[in-house]
N, C-alpha and C positions, 0 to 999 in steps of 0.2 A: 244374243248378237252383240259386238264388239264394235262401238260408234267410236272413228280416232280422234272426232274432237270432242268428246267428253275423254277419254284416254288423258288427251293431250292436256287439259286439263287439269286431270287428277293429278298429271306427272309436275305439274305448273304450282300447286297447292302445297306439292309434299316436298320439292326440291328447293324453288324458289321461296314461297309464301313462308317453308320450312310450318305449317301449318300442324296442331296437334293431332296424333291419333285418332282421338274421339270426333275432330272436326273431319279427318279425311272418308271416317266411316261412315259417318250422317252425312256426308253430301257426297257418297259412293251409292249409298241404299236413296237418297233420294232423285239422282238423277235416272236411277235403274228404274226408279216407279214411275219416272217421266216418263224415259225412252220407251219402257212396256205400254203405257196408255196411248203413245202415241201410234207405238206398233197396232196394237191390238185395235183403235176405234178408228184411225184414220189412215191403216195402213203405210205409216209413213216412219222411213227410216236415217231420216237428214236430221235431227233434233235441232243442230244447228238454221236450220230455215223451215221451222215452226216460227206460225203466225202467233198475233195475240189472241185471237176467238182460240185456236187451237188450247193455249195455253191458259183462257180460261174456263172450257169446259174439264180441263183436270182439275183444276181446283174445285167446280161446281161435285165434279165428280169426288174427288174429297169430301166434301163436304157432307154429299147424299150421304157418302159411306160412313160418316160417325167420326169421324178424324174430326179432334178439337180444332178450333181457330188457332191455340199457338201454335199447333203440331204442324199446323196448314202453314202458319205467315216462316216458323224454320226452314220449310220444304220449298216455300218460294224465295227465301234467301238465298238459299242455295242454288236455284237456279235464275236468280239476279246475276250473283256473282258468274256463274259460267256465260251468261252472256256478256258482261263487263270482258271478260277474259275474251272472248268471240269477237267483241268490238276490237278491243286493243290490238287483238293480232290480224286485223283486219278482214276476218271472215266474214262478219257481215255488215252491212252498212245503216240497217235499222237494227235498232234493239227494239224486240218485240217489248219489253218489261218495263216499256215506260209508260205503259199504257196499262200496266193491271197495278190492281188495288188487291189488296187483302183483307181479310177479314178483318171487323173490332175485337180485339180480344180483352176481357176484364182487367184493369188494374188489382193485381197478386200482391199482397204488401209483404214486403218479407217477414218469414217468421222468424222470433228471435227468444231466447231467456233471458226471464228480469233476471236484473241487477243480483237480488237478493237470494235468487235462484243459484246463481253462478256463486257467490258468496260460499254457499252451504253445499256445493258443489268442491271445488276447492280448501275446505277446511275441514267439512266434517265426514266429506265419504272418503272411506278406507279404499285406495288403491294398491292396495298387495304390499309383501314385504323385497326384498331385494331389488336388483337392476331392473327388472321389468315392472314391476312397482311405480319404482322412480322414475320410469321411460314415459309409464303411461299418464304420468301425473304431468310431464314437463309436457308432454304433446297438447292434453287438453288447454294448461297456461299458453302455450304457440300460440295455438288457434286461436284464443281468447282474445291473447294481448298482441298478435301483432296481424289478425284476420290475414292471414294465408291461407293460398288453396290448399287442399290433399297433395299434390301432384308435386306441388311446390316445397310443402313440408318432407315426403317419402325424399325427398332429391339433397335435403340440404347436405353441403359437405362442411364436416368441422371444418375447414378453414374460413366459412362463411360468415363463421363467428367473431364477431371484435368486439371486445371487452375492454379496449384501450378506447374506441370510439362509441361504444355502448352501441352497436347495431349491427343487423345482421344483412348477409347479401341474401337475394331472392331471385331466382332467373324462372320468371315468369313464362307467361303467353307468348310465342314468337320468338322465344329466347331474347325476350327482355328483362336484363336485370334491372333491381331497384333495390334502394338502401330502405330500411325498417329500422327505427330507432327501436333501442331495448331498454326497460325503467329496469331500476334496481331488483326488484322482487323476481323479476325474469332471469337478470344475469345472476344473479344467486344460486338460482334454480339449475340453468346450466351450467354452470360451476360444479355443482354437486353431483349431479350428474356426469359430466364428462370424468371424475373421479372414479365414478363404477365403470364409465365405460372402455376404461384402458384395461380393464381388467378382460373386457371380451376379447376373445380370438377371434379374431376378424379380418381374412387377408384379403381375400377378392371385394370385401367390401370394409376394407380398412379406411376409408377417405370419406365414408358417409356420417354422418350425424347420428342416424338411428338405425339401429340394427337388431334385429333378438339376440336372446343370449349366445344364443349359437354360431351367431354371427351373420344369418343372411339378412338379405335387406328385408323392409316391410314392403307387403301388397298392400293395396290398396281396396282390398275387402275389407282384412284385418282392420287396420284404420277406421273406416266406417264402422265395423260390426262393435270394437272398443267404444265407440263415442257414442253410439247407440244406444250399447250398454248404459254408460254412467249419466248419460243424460234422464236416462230412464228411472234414473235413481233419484233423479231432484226435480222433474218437470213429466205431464203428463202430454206434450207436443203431439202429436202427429207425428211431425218431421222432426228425426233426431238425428243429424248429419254433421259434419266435419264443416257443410255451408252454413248451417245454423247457425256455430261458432262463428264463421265469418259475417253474420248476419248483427249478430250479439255485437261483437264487436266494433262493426260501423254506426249502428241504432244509439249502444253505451257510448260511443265517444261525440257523435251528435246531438242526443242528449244533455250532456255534461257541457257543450261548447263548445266542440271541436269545431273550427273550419271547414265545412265540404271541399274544397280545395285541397286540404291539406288529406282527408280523409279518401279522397281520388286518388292521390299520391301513394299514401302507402297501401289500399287496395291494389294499385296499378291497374283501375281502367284508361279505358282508352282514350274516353270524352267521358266530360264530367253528367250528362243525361242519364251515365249508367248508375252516377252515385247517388242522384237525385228522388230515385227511390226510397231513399231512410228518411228524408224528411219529411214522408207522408206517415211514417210512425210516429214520428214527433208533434205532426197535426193530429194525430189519433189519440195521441197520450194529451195532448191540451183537450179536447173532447169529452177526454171523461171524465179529467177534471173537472171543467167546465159543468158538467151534469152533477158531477156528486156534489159540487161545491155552490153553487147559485139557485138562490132560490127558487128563481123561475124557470128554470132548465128542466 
């Protein structure tokens, strides 16, 4: 069944909000799970004038069903925001969602590679000979030294590049751009690279940064399943992602004495509480210090 104000909504995310792919897909499948629960247990087809008891026996219903807490507290963001969007446009005059709570869900500490790991990463594993060699060695340095998304790095266009101002442009979340400063080691790197890369034929994607030999752009499998790969060659993680990299890179520069302000910046979140996360590594990395090193520990 087709409800016009989640419609109107979704239309409200992807036009206005200008809202990512991935976000319009996760709050398409979770308002469908709404409007279904609500179909099915209370026959009721208004989603927009669902009560709060309504809205949280879904979630109780989540819950029974084995659906973690975070998967629970995304699915009711999602339909926070669709009532937000309800208020605003003056369809309803309560919001049901100020009245539910969501689950506690564990603090997750991000995973990340030591120092020493990325080290031996970077110097001593062999990443192929030619252009794609060289593509793939400058990608892992991106990630590393300037914690970019996937999404963000597949987009860049050589003109993003300045080598006059040492930094690179990034049109993030929302199509927000942000400046990334580049140390020398990096522009070197691209330097040498952009040398092989005049050599590809590349016309419908002549204006990107990265391209295979052939010329077409990267997916964003490939990306993953590359980073996967060579992490897999220096570290035994779990998770060996493209976030890792971005992981590595916020933990190493707060570490070493970066400013979380300044490290908010060139992540480009959006409130500093998203960056505040890396410094429970830093309390973890004093911890075992602490243990290895004092006697009574």
């Amino acid at each position: 069944m087709s409800y016009p104000a989640v419609e109107s909504f979704l239309q409200y995310l992807r036009f206005e909000k200008r809202s990512s792919p991935h976000t319009l897909i996760a709050y398409q499948g979770d308002l469908a799970q709404f409007t279904a629960f609500l179909e099915k247990d209370f026959e009721w087809n208004l989603p927009e004038q669902a009560t709060h008891m309504m809205i949280r026996s879904w979630i109780v219903h989540l819950m029974e069903s084995g659906v973690e807490a975070r998967s629970v507290n995304r699915k009711i963001t999602a339909i926070r925001s669709f009532y937000k969007y309800l208020m605003r446009q003056g369809q309803v005059k309560i919001n049901p969602m100020l009245r539910i709570q969501g689950p506690k869900t564990p603090v997750r500490l991000p995973v990340f590679v030591e120092e020493d790991k990325m080290d031996d990463l970077l110097t001593k594993v062999d990443f192929g000979e030619g252009y794609e060699g060289v593509m793939k060695k400058l990608i892992v340095e991106l990630f590393y030294d300037t914690g970019m998304r996937r999404a963000e790095l597949i987009n860049l266009k050589i003109k993003d590049v300045d080598f006059y101002r040492a930094s690179l442009k990034v049109l993030g979340k929302r199509n927000k751009e942000r400046i990334i400063p580049m140390g020398k080691l990096l522009a070197t790197s691209l330097e040498a690279y952009l040398k092989e890369r005049k050599k590809v034929k590349a016309e419908a994607t002549k204006d990107l940064l990265f391209v295979h030999e052939n010329g077409k752009k990267l997916d964003a499998n490939f990306v993953y399943s590359m980073i996967n790969l060579y992490l897999g060659m220096v570290t035994t993680l779990d998770k060996r992602s493209p976030h890792v990299l971005r992981h590595t890179f916020a933990t190493h520069m707060l570490n070493n004495g970066a400013d979380l302000n300044a490290i908010k910046e060139i992540l480009g979140h959006a409130n500093l509480s998203a960056t505040q996360i890396y410094t429970h590594n830093s309390i973890e990395k004093l911890k075992n210090i602490h243990r290895q090193a004092h006697p009574k520990a």
